[in-house]
Backbone of each chain as ProteinMPNN parsed JSONL, in Angstrom:
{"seq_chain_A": "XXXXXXXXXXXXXXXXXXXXXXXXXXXXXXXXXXXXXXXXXXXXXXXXXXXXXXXXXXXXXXXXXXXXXXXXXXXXXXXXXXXXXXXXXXXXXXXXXXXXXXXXXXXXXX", "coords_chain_A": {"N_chain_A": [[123.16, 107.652, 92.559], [122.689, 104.422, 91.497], [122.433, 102.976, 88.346], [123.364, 100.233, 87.512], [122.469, 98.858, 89.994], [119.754, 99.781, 89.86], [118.318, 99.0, 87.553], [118.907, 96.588, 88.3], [116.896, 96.038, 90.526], [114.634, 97.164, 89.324], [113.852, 94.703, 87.632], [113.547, 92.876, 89.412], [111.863, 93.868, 91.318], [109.664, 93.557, 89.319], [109.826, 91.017, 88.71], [108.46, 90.168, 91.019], [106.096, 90.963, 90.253], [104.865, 89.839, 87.972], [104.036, 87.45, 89.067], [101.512, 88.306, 90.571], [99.781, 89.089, 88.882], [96.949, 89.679, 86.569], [93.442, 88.83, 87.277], [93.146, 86.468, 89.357], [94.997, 85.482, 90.168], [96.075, 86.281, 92.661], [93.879, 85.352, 94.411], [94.025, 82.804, 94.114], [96.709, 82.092, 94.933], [96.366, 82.571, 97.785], [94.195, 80.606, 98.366], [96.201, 78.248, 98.797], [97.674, 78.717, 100.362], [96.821, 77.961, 102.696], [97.013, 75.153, 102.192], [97.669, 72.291, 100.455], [95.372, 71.689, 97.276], [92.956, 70.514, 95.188], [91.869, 70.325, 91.659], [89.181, 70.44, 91.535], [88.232, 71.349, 94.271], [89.469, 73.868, 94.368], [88.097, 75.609, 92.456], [85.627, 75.121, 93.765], [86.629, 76.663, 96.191], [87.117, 79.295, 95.292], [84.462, 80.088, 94.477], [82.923, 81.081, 91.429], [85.402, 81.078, 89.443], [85.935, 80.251, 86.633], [86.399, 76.921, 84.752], [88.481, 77.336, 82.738], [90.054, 80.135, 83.194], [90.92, 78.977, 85.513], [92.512, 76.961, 85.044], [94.758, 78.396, 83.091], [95.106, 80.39, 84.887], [96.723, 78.693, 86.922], [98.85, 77.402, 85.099], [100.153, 79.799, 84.449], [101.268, 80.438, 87.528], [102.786, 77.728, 87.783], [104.515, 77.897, 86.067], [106.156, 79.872, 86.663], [107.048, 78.808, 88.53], [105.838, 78.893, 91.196], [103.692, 77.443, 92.121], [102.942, 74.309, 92.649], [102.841, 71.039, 90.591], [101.372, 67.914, 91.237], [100.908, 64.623, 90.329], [99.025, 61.881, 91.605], [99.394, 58.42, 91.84], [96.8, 57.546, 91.654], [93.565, 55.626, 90.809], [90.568, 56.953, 89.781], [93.61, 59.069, 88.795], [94.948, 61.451, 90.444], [94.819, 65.1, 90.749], [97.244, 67.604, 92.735], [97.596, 70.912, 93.79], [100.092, 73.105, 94.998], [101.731, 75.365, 96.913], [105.224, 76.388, 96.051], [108.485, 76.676, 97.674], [109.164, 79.209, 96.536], [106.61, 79.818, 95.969], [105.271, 79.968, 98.903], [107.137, 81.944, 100.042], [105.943, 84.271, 98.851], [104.212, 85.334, 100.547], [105.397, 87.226, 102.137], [105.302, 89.262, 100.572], [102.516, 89.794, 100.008], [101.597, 89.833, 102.582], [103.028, 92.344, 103.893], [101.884, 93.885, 101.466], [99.179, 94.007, 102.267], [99.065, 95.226, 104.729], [99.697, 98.131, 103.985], [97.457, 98.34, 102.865], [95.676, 98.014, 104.653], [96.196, 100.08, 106.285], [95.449, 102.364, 104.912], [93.39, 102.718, 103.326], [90.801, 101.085, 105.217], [91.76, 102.641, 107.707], [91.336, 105.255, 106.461], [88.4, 105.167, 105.727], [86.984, 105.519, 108.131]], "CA_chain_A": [[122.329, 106.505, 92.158], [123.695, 103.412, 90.377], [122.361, 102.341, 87.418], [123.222, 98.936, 87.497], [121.443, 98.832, 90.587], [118.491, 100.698, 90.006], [118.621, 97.648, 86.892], [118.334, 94.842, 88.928], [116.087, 96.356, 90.971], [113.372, 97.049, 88.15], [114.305, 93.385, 87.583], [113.195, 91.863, 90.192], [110.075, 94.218, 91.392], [109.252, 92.966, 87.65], [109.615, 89.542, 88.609], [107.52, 89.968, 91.729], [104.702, 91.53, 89.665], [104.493, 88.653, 87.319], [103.393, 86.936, 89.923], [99.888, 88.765, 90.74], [99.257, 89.714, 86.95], [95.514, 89.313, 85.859], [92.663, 88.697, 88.709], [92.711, 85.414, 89.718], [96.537, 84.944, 90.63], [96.083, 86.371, 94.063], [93.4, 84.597, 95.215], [94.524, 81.378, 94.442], [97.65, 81.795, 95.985], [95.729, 82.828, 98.99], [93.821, 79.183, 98.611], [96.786, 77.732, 98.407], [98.269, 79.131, 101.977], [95.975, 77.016, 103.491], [97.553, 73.544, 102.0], [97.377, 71.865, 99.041], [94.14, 71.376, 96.353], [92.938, 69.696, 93.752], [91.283, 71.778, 90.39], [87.504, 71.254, 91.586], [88.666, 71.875, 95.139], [89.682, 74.733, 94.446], [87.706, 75.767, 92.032], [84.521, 75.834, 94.956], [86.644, 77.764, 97.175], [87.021, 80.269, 94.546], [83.495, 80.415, 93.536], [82.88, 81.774, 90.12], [85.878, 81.347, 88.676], [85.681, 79.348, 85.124], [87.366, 76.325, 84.372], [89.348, 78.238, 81.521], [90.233, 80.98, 84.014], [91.211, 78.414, 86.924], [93.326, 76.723, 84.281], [95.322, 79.516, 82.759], [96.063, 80.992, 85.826], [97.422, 77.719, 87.631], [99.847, 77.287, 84.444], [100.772, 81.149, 84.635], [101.607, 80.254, 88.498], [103.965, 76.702, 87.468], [106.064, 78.602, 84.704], [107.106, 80.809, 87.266], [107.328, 78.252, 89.559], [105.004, 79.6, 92.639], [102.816, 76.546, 92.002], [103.915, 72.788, 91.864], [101.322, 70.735, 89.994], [101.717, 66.829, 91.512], [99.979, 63.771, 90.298], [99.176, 60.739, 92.594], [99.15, 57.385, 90.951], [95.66, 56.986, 92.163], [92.762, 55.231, 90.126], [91.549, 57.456, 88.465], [94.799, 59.773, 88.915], [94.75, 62.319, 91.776], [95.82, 65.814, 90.541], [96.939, 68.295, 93.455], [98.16, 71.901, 93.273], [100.348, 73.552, 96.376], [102.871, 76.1, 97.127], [106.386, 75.654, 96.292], [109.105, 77.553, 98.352], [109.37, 80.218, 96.372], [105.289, 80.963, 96.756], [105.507, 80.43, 100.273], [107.614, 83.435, 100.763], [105.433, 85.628, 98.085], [103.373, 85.685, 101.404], [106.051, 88.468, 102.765], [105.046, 90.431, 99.484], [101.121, 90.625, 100.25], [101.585, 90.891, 104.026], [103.0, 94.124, 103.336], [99.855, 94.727, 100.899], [97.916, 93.781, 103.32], [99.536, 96.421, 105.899], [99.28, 99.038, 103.435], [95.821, 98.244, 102.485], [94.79, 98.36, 106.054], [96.171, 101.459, 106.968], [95.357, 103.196, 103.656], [91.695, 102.274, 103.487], [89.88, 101.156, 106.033], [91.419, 103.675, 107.933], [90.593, 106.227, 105.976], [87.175, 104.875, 105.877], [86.469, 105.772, 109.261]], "C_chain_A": [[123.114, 105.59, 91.233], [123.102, 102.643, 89.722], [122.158, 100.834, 87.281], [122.581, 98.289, 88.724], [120.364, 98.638, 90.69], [117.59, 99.348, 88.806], [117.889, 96.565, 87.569], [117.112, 94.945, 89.731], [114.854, 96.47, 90.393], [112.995, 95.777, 87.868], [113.307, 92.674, 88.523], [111.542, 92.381, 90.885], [109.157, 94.035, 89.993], [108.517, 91.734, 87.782], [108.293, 89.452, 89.542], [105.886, 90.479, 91.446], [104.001, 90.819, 88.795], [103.699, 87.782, 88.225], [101.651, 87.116, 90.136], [99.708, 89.308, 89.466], [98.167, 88.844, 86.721], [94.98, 89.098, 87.607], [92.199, 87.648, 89.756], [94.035, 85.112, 90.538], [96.741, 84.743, 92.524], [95.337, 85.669, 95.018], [93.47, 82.772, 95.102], [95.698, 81.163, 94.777], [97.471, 81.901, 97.718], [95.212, 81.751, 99.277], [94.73, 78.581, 98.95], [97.709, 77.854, 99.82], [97.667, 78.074, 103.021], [96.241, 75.578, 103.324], [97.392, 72.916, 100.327], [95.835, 71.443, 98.515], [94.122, 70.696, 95.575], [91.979, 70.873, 93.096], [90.095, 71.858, 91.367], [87.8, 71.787, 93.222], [88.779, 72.985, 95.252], [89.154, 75.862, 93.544], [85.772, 76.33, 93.085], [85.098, 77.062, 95.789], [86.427, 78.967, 96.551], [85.651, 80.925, 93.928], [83.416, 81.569, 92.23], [83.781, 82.127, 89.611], [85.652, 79.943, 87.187], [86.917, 78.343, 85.244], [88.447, 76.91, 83.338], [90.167, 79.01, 82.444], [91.324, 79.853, 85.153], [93.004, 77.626, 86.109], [94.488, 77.543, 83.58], [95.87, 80.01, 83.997], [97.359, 79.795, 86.499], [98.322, 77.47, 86.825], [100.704, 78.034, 84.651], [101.805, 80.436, 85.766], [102.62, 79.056, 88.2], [104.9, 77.138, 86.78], [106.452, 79.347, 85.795], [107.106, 80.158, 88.69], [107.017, 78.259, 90.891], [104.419, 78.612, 92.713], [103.618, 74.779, 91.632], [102.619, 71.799, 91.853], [102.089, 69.027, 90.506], [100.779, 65.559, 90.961], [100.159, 62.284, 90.742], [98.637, 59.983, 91.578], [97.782, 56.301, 91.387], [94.668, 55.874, 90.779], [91.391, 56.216, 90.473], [93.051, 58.705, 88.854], [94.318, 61.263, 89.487], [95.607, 63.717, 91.472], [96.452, 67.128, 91.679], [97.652, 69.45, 93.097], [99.085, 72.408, 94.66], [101.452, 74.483, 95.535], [104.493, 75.274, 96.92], [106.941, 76.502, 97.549], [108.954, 78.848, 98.178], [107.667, 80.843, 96.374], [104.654, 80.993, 97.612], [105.779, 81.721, 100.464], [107.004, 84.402, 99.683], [104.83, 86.13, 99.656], [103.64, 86.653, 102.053], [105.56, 89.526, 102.059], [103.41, 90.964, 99.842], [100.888, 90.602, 101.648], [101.969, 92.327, 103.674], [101.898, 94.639, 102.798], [99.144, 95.074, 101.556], [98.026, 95.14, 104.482], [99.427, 97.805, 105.335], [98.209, 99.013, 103.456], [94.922, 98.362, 104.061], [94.646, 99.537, 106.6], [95.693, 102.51, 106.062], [94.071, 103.251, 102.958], [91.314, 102.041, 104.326], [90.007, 102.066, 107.03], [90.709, 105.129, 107.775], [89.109, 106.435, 105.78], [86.235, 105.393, 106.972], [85.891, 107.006, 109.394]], "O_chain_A": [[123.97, 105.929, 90.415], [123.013, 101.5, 90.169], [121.091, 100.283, 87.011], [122.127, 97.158, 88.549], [119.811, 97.733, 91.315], [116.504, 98.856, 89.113], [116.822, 95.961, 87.458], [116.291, 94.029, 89.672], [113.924, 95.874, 90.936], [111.781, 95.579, 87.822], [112.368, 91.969, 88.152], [110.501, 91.728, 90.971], [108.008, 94.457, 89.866], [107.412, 91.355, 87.392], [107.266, 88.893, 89.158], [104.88, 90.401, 92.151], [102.782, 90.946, 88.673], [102.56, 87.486, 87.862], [100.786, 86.27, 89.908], [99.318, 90.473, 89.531], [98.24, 87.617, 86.663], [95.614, 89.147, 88.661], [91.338, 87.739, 90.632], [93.954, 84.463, 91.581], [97.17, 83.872, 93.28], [95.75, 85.357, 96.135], [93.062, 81.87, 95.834], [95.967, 79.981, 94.99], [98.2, 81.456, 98.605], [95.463, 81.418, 100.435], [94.276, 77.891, 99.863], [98.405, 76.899, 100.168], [98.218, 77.563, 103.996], [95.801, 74.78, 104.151], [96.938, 73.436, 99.308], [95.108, 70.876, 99.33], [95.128, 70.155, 95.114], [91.504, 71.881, 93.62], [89.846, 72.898, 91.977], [87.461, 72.967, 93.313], [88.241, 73.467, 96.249], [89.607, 76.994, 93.719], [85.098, 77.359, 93.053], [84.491, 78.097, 96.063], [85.643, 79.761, 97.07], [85.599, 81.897, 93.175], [83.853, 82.719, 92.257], [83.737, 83.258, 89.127], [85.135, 78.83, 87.28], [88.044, 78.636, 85.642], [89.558, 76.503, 83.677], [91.267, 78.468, 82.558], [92.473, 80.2, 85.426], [94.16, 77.754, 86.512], [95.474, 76.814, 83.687], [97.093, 80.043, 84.14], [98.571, 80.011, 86.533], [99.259, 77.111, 87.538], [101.839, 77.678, 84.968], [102.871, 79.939, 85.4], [103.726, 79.532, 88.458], [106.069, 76.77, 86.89], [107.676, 79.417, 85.686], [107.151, 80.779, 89.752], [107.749, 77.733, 91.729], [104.392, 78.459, 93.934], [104.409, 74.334, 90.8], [101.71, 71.72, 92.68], [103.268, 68.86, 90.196], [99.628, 65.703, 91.371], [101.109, 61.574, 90.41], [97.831, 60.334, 90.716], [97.664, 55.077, 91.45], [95.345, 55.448, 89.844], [91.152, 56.204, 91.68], [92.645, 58.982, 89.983], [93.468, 61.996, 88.981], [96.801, 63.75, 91.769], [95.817, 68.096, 91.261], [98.404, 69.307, 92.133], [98.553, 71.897, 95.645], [101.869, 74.493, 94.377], [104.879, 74.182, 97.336], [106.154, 76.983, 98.364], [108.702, 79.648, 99.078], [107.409, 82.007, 96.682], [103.625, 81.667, 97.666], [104.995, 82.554, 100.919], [107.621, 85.464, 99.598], [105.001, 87.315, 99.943], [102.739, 87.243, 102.648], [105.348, 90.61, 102.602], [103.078, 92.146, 99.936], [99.98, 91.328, 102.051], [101.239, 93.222, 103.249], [101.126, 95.481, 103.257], [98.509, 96.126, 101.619], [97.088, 95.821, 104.895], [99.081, 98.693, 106.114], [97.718, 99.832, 104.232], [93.778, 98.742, 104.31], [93.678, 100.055, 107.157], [95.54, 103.624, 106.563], [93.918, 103.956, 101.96], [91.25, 103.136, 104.886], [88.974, 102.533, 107.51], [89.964, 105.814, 108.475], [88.591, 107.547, 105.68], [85.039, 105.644, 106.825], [85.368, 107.332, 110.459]]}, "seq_chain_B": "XXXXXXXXXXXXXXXXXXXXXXXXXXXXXXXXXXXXXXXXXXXXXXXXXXXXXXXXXXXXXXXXXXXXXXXXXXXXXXXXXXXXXXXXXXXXXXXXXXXXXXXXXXXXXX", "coords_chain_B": {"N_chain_B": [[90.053, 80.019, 111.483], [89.484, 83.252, 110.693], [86.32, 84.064, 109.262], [85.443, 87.071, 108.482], [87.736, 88.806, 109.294], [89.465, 87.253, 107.257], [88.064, 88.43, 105.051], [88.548, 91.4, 105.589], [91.097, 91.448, 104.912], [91.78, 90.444, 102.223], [90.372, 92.905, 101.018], [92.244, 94.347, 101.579], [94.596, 93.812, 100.09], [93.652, 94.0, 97.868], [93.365, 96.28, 97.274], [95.808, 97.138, 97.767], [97.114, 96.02, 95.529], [95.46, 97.318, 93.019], [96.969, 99.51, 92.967], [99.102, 98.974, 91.74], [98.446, 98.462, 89.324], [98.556, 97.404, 85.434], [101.027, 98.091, 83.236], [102.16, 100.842, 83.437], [102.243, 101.558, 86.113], [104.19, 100.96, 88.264], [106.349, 101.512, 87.18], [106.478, 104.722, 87.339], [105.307, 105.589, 89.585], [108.134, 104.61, 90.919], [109.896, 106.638, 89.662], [108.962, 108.975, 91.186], [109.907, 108.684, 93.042], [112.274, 109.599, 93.316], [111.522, 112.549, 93.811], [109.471, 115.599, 92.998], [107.989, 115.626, 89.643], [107.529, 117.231, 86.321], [105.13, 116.486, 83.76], [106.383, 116.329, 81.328], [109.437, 115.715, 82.224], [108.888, 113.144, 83.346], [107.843, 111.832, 80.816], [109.83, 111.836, 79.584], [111.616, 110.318, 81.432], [110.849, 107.963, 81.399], [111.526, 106.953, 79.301], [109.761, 105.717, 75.886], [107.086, 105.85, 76.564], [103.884, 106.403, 75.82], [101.851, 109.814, 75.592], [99.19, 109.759, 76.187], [98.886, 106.808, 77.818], [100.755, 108.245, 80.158], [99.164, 109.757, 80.534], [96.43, 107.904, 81.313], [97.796, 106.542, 83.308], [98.427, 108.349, 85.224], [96.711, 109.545, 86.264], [94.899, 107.099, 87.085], [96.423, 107.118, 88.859], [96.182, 109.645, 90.7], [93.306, 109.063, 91.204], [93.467, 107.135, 93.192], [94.639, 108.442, 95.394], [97.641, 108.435, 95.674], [99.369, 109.515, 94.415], [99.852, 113.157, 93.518], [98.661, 115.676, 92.25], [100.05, 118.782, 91.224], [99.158, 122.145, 90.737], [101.061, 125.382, 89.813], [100.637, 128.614, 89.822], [102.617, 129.926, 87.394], [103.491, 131.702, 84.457], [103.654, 129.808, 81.354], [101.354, 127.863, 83.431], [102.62, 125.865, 85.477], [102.417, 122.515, 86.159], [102.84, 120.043, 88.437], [104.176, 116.35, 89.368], [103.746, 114.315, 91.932], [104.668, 112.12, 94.762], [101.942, 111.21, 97.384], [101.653, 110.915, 100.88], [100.756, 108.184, 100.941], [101.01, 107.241, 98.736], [104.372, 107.289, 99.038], [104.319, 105.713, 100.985], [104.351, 103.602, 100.195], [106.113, 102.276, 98.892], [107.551, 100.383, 100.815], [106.327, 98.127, 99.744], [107.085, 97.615, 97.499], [109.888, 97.41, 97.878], [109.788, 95.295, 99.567], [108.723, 93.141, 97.35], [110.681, 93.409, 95.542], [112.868, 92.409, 97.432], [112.049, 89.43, 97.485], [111.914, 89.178, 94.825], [115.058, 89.209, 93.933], [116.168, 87.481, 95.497], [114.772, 85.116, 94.653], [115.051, 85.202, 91.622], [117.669, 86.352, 90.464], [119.12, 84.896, 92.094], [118.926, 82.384, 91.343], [119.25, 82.313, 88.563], [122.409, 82.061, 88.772]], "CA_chain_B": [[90.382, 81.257, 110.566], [87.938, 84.414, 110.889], [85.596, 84.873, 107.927], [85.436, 88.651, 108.589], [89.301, 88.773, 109.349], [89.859, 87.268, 106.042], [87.256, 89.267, 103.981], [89.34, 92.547, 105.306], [92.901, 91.065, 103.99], [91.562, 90.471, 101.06], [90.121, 93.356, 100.803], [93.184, 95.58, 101.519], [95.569, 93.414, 99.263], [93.114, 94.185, 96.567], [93.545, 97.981, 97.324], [97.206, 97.03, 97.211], [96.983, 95.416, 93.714], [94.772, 98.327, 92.435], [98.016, 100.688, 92.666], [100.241, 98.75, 90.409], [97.667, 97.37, 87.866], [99.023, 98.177, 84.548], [102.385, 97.886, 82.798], [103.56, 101.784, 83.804], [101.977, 102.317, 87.338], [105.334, 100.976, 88.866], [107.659, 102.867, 86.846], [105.608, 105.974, 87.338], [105.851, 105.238, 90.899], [109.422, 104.37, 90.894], [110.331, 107.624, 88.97], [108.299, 110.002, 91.699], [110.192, 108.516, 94.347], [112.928, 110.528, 93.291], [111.139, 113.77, 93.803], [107.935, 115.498, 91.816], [108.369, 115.875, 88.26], [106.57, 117.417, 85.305], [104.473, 115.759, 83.539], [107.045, 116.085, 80.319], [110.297, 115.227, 82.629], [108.373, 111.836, 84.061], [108.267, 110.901, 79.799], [111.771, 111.591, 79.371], [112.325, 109.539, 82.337], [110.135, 106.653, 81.273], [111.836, 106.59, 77.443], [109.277, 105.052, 75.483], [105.877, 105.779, 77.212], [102.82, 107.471, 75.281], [101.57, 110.812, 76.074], [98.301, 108.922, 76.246], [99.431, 106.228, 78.751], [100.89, 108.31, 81.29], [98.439, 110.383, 81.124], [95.837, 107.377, 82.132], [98.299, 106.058, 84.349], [98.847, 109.274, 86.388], [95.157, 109.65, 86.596], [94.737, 106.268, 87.743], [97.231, 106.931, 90.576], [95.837, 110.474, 91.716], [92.141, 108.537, 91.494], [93.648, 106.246, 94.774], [95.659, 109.458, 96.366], [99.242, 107.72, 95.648], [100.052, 110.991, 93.516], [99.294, 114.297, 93.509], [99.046, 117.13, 90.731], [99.656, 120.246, 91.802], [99.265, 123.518, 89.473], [101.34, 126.162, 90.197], [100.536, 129.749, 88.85], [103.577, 130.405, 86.863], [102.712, 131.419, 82.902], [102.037, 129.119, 81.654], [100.805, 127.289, 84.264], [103.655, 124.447, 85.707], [101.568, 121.198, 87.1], [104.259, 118.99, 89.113], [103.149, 115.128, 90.021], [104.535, 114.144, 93.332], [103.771, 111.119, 95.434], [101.928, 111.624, 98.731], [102.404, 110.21, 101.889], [100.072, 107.158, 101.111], [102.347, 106.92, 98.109], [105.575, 107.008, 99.42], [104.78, 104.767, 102.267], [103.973, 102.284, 98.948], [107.795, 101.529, 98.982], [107.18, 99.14, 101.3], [105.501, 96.879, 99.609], [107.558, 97.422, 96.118], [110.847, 96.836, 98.761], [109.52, 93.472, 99.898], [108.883, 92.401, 95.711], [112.389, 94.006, 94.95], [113.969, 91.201, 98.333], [111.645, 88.226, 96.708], [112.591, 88.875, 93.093], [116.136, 88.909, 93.985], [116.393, 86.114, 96.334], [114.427, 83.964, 93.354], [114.84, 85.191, 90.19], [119.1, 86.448, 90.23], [120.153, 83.793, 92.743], [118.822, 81.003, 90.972], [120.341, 82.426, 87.764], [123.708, 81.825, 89.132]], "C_chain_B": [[88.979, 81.934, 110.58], [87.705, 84.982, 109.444], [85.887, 86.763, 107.882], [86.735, 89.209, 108.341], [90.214, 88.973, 107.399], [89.544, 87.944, 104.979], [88.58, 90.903, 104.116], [90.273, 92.328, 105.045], [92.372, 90.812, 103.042], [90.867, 91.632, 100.361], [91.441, 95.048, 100.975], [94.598, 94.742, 100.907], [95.185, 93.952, 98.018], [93.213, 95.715, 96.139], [95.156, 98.17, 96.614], [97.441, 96.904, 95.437], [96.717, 96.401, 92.741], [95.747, 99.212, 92.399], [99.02, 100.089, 91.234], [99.819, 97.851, 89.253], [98.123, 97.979, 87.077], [100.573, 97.947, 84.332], [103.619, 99.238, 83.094], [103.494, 102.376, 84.975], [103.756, 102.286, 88.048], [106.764, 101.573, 88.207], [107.373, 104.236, 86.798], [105.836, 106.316, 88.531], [107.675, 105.535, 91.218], [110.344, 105.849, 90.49], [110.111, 109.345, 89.824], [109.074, 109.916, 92.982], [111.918, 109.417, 94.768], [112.515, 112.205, 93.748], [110.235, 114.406, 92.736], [108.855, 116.053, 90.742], [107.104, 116.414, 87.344], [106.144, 116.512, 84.164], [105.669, 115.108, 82.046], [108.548, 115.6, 81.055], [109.772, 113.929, 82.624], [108.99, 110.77, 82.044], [109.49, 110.909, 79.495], [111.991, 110.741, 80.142], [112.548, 107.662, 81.537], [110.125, 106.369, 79.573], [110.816, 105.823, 76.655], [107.682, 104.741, 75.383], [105.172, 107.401, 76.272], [102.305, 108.475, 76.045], [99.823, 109.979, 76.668], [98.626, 108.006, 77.712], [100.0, 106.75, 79.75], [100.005, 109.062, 81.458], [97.251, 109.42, 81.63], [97.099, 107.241, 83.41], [98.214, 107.105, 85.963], [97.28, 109.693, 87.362], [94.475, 108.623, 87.378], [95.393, 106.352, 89.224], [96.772, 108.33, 91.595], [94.528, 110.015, 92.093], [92.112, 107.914, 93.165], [94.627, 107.133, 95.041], [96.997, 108.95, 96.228], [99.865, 109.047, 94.833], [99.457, 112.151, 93.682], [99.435, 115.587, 92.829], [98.462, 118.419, 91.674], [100.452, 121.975, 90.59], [99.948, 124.543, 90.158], [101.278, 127.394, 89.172], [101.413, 130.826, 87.945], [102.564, 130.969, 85.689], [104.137, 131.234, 81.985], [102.343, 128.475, 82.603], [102.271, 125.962, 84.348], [102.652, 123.615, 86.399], [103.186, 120.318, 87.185], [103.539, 117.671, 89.542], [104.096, 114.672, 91.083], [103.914, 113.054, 94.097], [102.886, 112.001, 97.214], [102.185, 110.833, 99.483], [101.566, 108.689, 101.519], [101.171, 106.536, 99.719], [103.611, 106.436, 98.113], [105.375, 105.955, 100.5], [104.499, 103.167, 101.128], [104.949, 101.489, 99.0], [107.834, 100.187, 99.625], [107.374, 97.727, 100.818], [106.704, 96.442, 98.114], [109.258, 96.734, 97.286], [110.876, 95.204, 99.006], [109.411, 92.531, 98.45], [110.4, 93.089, 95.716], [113.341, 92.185, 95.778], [113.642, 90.241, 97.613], [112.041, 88.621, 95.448], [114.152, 88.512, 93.252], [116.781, 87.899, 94.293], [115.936, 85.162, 94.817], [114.576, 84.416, 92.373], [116.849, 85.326, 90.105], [119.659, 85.459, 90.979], [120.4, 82.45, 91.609], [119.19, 80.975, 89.473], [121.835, 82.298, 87.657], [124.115, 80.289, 88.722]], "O_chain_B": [[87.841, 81.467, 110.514], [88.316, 85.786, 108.74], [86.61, 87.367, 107.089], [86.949, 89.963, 107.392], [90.87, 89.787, 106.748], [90.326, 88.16, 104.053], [89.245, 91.361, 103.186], [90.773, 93.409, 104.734], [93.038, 91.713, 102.532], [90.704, 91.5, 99.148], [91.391, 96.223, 100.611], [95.679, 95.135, 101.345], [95.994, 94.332, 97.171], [93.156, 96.2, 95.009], [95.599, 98.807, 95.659], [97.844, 97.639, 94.535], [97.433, 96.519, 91.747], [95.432, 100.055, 91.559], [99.43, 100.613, 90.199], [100.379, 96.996, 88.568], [98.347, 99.154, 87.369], [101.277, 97.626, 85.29], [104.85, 99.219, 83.094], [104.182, 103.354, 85.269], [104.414, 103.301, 88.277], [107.837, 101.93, 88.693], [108.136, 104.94, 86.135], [106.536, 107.308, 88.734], [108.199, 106.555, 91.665], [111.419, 106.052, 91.052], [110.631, 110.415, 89.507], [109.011, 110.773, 93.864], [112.47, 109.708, 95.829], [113.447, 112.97, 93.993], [110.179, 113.861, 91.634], [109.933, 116.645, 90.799], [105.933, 116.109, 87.569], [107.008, 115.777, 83.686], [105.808, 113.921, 81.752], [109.062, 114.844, 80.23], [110.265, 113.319, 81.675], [109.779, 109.846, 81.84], [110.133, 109.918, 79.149], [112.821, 109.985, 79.637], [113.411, 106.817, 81.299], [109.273, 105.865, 78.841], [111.207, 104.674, 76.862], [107.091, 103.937, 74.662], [105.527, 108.569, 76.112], [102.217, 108.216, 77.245], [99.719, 109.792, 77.88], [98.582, 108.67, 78.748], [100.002, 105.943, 80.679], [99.782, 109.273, 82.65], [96.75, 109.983, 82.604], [97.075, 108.006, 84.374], [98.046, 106.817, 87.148], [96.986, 109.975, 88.524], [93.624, 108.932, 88.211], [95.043, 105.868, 90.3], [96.882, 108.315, 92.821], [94.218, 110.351, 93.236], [91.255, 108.067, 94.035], [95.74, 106.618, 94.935], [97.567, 109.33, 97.251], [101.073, 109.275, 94.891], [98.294, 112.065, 94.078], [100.361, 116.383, 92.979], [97.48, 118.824, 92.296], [101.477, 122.45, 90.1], [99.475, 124.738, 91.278], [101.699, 127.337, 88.017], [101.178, 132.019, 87.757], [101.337, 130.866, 85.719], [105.144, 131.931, 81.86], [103.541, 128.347, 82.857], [102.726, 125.354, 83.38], [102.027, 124.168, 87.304], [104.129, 120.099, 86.425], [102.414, 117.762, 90.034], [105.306, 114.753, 90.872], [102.685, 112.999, 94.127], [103.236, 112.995, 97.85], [102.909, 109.902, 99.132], [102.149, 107.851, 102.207], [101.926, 105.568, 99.809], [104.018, 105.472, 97.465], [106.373, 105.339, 100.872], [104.503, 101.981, 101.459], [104.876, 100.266, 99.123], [108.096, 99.119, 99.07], [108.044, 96.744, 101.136], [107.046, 95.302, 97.799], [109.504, 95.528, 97.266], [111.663, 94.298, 98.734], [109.905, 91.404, 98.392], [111.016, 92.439, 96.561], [113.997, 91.305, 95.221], [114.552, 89.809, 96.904], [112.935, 87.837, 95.129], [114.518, 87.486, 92.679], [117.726, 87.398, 93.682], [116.774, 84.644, 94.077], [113.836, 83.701, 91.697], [117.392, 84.315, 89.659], [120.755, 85.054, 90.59], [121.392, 81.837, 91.215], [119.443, 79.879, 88.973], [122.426, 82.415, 86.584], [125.247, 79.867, 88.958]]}, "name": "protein", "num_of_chains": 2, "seq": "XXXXXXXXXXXXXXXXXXXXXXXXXXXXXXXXXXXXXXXXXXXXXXXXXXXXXXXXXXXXXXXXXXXXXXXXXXXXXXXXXXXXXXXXXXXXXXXXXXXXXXXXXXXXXXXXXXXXXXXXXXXXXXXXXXXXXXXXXXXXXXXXXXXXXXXXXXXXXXXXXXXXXXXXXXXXXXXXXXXXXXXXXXXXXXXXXXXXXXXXXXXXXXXXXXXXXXXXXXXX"}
């Protein structure tokens, strides 16, 4: 085993865990697969999450760059939220979930 | 897009999620994948981690079958924690965060 490896490796399944940290993260990157939003936009799809909540997370999501916050020079000013690149391809990370979670529950369900 | 469809992916990401909630499920994980350990090897492993804390943690992970304590009738008594197969097939998913962290977080440090 190699150390400096095993390192980067902690590293980076680190990084990808930042990502879905707290309970809101996931499903608004899941909104967000679907195209770009705006807050109240996305705020219905989500029902019952809190402005506070909706807010906080969508910052979380820009610092780590999964989220790119745009504003159109509308009247009054048009704010939208979308995927960048990099949380495009998270979508490889919860397919997998998703493939676990299928076979690992609802099978077992049966 | 199928309401129903979507309800069960979201409902087996959330299964997903539910394994590595917490700050020591994935090094708990990570540490088993080596082979089972006792409960006092695992804290040596995991330098730094309360007797307290792994003991929720481990509890949390045999709660969703991802681990498994098994007593053997030495004296005193040896308990070993070991992943099971729903466990080990977890890799997966930590594999696919390991490629995305790397790709974005060490490249773009360069």
């Amino acid at each position: 085993m190699n150390g400096n490896e095993d390192f980067m490796c902690l590293n980076a399944v680190r990084e990808a865990l930042k990502v879905i940290d707290g309970k809101w993260a996931f499903p608004v990157i899941g909104q967000l697969y679907y195209g770009s939003q705006r807050f109240n936009g996305l705020r219905r799809s989500l029902g019952g999450i809190s402005i506070k909540s909706l807010t906080i997370v969508l910052r979380h999501l820009e610092e780590l760059q999964v989220v790119r916050r745009q504003i159109f020079p509308t009247v009054p000013v048009t704010v939208e939220y979308s995927l960048t690149e990099k949380g495009r391809e998270y979508r490889a990370v919860l397919m997998q979930m998703r493939r676990w979670g299928e076979k690992w529950t609802i099978d077992s369900g049966k």
